[in-house]
C-alpha positions in Angstrom: 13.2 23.1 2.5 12.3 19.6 2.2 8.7 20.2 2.9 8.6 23.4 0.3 9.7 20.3 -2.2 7.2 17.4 -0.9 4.7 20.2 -1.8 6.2 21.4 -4.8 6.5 17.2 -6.2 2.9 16.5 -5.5 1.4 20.3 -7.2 3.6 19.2 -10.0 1.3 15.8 -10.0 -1.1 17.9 -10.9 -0.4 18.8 -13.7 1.9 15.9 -15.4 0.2 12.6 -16.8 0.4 9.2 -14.3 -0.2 6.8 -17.7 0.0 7.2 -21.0 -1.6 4.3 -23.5 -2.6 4.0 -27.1 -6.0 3.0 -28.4 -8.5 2.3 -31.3 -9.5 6.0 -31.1 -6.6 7.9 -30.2 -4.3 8.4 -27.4 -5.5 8.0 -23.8 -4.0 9.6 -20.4 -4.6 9.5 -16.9 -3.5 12.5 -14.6 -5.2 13.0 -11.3 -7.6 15.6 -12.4 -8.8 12.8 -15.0 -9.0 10.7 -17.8 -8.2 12.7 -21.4 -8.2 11.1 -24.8 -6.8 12.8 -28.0 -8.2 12.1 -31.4 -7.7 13.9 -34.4 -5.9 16.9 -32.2 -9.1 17.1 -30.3 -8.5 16.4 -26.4 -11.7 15.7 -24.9 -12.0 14.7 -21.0 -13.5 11.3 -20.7 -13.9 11.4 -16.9 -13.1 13.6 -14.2 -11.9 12.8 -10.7 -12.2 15.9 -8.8 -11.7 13.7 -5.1 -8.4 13.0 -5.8 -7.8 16.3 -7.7 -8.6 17.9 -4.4 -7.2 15.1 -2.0 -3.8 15.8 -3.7 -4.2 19.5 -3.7 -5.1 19.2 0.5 -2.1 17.3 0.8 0.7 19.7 -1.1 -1.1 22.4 0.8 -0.7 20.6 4.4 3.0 19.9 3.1 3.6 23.6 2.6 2.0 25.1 5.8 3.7 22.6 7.5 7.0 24.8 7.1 5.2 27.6 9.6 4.3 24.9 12.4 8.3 25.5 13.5 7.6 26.7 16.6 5.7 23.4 17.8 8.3 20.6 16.4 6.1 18.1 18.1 3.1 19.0 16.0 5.0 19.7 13.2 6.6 15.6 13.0 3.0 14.8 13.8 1.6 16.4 10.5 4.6 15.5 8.3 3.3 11.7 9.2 -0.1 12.6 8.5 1.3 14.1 5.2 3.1 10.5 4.5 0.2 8.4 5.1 -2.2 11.0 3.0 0.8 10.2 0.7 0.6 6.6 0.7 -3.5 6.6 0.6 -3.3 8.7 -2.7 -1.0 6.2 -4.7 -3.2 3.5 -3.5 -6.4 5.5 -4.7 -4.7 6.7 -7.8 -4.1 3.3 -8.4 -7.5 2.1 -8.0 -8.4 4.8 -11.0 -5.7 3.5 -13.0 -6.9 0.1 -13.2 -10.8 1.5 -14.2 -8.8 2.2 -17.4 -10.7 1.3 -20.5 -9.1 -1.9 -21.7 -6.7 -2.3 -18.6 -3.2 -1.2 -18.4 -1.8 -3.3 -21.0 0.6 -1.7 -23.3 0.7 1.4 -20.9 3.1 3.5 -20.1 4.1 4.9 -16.9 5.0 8.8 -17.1 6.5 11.0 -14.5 3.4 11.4 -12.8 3.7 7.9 -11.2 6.7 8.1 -10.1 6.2 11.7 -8.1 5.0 10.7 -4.9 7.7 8.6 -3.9 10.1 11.5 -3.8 7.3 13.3 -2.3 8.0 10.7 0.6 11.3 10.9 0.7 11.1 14.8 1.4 8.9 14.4 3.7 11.2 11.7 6.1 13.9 13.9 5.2 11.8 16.7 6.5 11.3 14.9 9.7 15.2 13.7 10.0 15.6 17.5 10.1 13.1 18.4 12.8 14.1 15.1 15.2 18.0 17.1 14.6 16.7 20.8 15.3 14.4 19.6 18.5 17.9 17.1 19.6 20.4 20.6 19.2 17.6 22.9 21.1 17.9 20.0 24.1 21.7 20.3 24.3 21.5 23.9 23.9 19.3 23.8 26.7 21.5 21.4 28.8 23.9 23.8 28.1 22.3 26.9 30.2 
């Protein structure tokens, strides 16, 4: 379950803006795909970041696999790392497209978007938690026999 929701936080990334900011020529907003500005109810992509597009899409997509890997816990706690770290490395590189910004982030505003992968992180050490438990209760049942 909290793996199905680490995925399901960072496929909703996708689609919901990071930064929202007001300029000269209209309203500007970053999401992962890109950069969009609206003027005059015309939305017009100014530039396109298909790496980190992908790079999130290859990390929801590990996330939700993961969930199938229960017969090897070992591997399983291995990935979900992984997954955490591929976490970490795309707020830092979503951050280093947020500050390309034009006219820097002053006056900005932070949507929902930026603050999706840190519950994305959460699920996933949750997620963990609950494998460390189910591998600790198949020992004991195993001491048991």
């Amino acid at each position: 379950m909290w793996l199905f929701l680490a995925s399901l936080t960072l496929f909703l990334l996708l689609i919901l803006p990071v930064l929202t900011k007001q300029s000269n020529t209209g309203e500007l907003w970053f999401q992962v795909g890109g950069l969009y500005q609206s003027s005059d109810r015309v939305v017009t992509q100014i530039d396109a970041y298909p790496l980190l597009f992908g790079g999130t899409i290859f990390i929801g997509l590990v996330c939700l696999a993961n969930i199938f890997n229960f017969r090897n816990r070992t591997l399983q706690k291995r990935i979900v790392l992984l997954s955490i770290i591929g976490i970490i490395a795309l707020i830092v590189w979503t951050g280093t497209y947020i500050n390309r910004i034009p006219g820097g982030i002053d006056g900005a505003t932070f949507n929902a978007g930026a603050y999706l992968p840190l519950p994305s992180i959460l699920f996933c050490v949750l997620a963990f938690r609950g494998i460390r438990k189910d591998e600790q209760l198949i020992k004991s049942a195993d001491r048991l026999r």
